[in-house]
C-alpha positions as CSV (number, residue, x, y, z in Angstrom):
1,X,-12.3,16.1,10.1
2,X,-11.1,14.4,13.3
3,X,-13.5,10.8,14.7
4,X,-13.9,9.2,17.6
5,X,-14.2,6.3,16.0
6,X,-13.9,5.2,12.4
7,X,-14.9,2.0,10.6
8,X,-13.4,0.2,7.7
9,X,-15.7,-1.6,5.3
10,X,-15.0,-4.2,2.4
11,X,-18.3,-2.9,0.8
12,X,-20.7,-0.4,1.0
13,X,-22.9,-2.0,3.7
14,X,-20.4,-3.6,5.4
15,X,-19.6,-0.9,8.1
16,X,-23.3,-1.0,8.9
17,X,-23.7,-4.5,9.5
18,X,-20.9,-5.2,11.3
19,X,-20.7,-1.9,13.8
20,X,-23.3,0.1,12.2
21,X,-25.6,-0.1,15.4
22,X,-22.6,1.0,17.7
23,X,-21.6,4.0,15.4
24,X,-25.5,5.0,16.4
25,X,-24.9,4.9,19.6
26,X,-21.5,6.8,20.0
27,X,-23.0,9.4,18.3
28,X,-25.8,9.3,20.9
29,X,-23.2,9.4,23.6
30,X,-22.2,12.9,22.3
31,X,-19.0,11.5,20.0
32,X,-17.9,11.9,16.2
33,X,-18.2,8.6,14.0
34,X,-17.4,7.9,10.4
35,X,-17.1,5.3,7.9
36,X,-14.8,4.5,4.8
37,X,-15.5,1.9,2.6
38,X,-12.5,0.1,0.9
39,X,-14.5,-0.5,-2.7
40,X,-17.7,0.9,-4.1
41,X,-19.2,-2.4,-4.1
42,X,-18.4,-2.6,-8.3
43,X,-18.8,-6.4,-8.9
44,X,-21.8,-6.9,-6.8
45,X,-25.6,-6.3,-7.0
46,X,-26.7,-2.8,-8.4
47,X,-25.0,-0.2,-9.7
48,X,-21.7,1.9,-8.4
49,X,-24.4,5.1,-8.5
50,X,-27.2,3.3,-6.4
51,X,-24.7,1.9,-4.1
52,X,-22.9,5.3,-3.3
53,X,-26.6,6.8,-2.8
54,X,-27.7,3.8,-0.5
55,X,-24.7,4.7,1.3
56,X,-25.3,8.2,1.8
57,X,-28.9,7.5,2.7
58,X,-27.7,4.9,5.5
59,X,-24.9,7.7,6.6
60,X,-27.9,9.8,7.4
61,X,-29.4,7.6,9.4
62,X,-26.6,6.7,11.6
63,X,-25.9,10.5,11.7
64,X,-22.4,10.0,10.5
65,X,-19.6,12.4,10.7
66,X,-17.8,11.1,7.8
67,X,-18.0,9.0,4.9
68,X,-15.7,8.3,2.1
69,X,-14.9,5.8,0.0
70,X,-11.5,4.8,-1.2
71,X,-12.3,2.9,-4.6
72,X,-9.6,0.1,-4.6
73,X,-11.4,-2.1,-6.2
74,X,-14.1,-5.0,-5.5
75,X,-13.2,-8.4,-5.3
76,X,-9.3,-6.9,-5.7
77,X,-8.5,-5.8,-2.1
78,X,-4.8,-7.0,-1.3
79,X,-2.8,-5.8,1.4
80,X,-0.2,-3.9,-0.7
81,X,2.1,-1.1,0.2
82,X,0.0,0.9,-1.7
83,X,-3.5,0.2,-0.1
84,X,-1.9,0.4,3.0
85,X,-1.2,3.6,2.5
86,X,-4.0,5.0,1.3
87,X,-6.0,3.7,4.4
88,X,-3.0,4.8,6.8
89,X,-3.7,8.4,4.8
90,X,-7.5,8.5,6.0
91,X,-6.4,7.9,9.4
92,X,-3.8,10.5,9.5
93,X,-6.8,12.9,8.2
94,X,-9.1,11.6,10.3
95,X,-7.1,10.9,13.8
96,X,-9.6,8.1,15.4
97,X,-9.2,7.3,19.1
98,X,-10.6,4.0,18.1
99,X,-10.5,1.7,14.4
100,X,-12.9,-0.8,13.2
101,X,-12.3,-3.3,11.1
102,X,-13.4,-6.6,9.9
103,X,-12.0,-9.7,11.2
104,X,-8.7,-10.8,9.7
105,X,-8.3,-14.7,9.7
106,X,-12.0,-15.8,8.4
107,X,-12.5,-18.9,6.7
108,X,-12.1,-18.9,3.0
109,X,-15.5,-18.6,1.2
110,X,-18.6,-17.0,0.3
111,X,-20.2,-14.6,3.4
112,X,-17.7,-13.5,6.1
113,X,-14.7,-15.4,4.3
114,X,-14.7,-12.4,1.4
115,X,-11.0,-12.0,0.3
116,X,-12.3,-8.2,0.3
117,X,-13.0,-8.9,3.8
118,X,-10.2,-10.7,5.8
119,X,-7.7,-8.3,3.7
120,X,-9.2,-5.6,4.7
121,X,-8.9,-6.8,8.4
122,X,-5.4,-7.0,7.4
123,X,-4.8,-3.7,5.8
124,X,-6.5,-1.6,8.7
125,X,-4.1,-2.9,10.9
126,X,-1.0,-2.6,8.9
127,X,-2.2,1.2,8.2
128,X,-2.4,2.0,11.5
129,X,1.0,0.8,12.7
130,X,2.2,2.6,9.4
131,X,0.1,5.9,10.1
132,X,2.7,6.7,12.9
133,X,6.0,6.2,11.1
134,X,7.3,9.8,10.5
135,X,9.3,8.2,7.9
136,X,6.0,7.0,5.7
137,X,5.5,8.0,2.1
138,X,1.8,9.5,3.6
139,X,0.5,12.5,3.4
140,X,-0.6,14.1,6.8
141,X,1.3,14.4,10.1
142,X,2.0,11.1,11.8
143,X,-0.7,9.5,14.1
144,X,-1.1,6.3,16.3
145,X,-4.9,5.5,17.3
146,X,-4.8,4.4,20.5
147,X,-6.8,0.9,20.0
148,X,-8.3,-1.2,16.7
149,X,-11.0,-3.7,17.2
150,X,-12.6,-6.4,14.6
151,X,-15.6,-6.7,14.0
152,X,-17.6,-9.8,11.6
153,X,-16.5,-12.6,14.4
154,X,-16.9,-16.2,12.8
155,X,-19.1,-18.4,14.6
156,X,-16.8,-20.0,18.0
157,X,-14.6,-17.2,18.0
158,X,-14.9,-15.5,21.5
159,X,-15.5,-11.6,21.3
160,X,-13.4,-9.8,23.6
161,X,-16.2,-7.1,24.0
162,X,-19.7,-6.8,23.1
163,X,-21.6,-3.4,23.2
164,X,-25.2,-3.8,24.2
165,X,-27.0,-1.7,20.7
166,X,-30.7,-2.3,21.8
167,X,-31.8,1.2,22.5
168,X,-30.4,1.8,18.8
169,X,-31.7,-1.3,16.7
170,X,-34.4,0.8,15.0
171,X,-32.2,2.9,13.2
172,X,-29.6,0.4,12.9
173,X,-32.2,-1.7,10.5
174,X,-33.3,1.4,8.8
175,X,-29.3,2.0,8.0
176,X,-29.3,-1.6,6.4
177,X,-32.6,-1.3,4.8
178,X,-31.2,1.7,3.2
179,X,-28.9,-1.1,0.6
180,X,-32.0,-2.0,-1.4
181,X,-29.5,-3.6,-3.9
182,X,-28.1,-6.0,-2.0
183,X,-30.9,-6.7,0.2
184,X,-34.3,-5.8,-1.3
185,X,-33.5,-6.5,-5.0
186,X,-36.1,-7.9,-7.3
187,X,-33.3,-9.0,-9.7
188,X,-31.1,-10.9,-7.1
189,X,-32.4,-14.5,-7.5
190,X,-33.3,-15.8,-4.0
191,X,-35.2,-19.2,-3.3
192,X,-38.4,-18.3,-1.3
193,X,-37.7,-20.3,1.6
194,X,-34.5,-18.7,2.6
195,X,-35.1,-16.1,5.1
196,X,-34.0,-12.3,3.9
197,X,-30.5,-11.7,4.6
198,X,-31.2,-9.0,7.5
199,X,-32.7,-11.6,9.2
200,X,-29.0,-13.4,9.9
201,X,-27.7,-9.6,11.1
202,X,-30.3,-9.8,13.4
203,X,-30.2,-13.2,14.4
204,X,-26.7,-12.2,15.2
205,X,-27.2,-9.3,17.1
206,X,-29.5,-11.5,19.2
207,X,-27.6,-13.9,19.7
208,X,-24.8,-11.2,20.9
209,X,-26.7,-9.6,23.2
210,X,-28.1,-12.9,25.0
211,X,-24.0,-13.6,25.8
212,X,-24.1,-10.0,27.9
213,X,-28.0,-10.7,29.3
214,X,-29.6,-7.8,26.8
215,X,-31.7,-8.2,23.5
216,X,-29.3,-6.7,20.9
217,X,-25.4,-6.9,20.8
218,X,-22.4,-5.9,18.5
219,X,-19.5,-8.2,19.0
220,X,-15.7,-7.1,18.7
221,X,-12.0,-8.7,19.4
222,X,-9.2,-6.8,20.5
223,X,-5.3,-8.7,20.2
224,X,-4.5,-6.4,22.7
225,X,-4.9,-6.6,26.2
226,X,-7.4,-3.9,27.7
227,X,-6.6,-1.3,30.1
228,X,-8.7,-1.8,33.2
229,X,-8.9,0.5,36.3
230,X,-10.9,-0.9,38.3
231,X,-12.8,-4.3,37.4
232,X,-16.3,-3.9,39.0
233,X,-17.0,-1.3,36.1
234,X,-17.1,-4.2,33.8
235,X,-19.9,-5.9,35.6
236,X,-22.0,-2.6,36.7
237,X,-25.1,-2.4,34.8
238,X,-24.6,-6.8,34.7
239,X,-27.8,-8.2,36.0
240,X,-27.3,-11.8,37.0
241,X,-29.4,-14.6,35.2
242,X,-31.7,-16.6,37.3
């Protein structure tokens, strides 16, 4: 079926933590949302059964149009002609207005610097240059979204945007409690001291949401210039600091 919008995620969990909260609320707002996930999460925590069913649960919850997963592999993402295609297939079928995907030039290492998740950054926006080519080996007819946007911003990277999710944390958390076996497992050795790792997504969605004066923010960059009619909408609902 045809999206609004549609997010790209390394891993099951990773469309929830990095736009999750936003999906919520464009679905709120009356629009169609969906999420594909690139791998089914294979190499990590849990099984590929419980992470498929954590997924559905936390689809639920963000009242999601669409979920699929395309199965390429975890910890094997590369930006291929072949992987590109298969994502620029989903967004034929699915004709977004707008993409989400994670950043693409993160810093190499554990967390945000995933290969599965810079690649993917890359991929998504490869795909969608390729979805419109009528000359494409891709099934579907050809389509060009009309904007992508990256989510997972590395710490001192300016966001172009940020969309105030307060009125839709609650179910935002529920979505991520939802990944028990990433998050919640009693197997996954964890020192005591650390804080849970939810606590960082929300640390970050705090610390989001102070930059635009609210208490919970999601945080996107655009390489494309955006299309403003008139500026004072950008600073409507802005209430100055004292």
């Amino acid at each position: 079926m045809a999206v609004d919008f549609l997010a790209f995620g390394p891993h099951p969990d990773d469309g929830e933590i990095g736009c999750g909260a936003v999906l919520r609320k464009m679905k709120a707002l009356g629009h169609t949302t969906g999420i594909v996930d690139m791998t089914t999460g294979d190499m990590g925590w849990g099984t590929v059964e419980e992470r498929l069913a954590e997924c559905d649960a936390a689809a639920k919850i963000l009242q999601l149009d669409v979920r699929e997963n395309l199965d390429l592999g975890d910890n094997r993402i590369e930006d291929t002609f072949e992987n590109r295609c298969a994502v620029a297939a989903k967004i034929r079928q699915h004709r977004p207005q707008i993409v989400f995907a994670p950043y693409y030039d993160l810093p190499i290492g554990r967390g945000l610097g995933h290969n599965d998740h810079y690649k993917t950054g890359q991929i998504v926006a490869n795909a969608c240059n390729l979805a419109h080519l009528r000359k494409a080996p891709i099934e579907g007819a050809p389509y060009q979204a009309k904007a992508i946007y990256f989510y997972f911003l590395p710490p001192g990277t300016p966001a172009t945007f940020i969309v105030d999710v307060s009125d839709h944390y609650e179910d935002w958390l529920k979505a991520l409690e939802c990944h028990v076996s990433q998050f919640a497992n009693p197997d996954k050795p964890r020192p005591a001291a650390l804080p849970a790792p939810t606590d960082a997504f929300i640390a970050f969605a705090r610390y989001w949401g102070w930059q635009i004066g609210v208490r919970y923010g999601q945080a996107f960059l655009s390489t494309a210039p955006l299309r403003v009619g008139d500026p004072l909408t950008l600073v409507k609902d802005v209430v100055p600091r004292p």
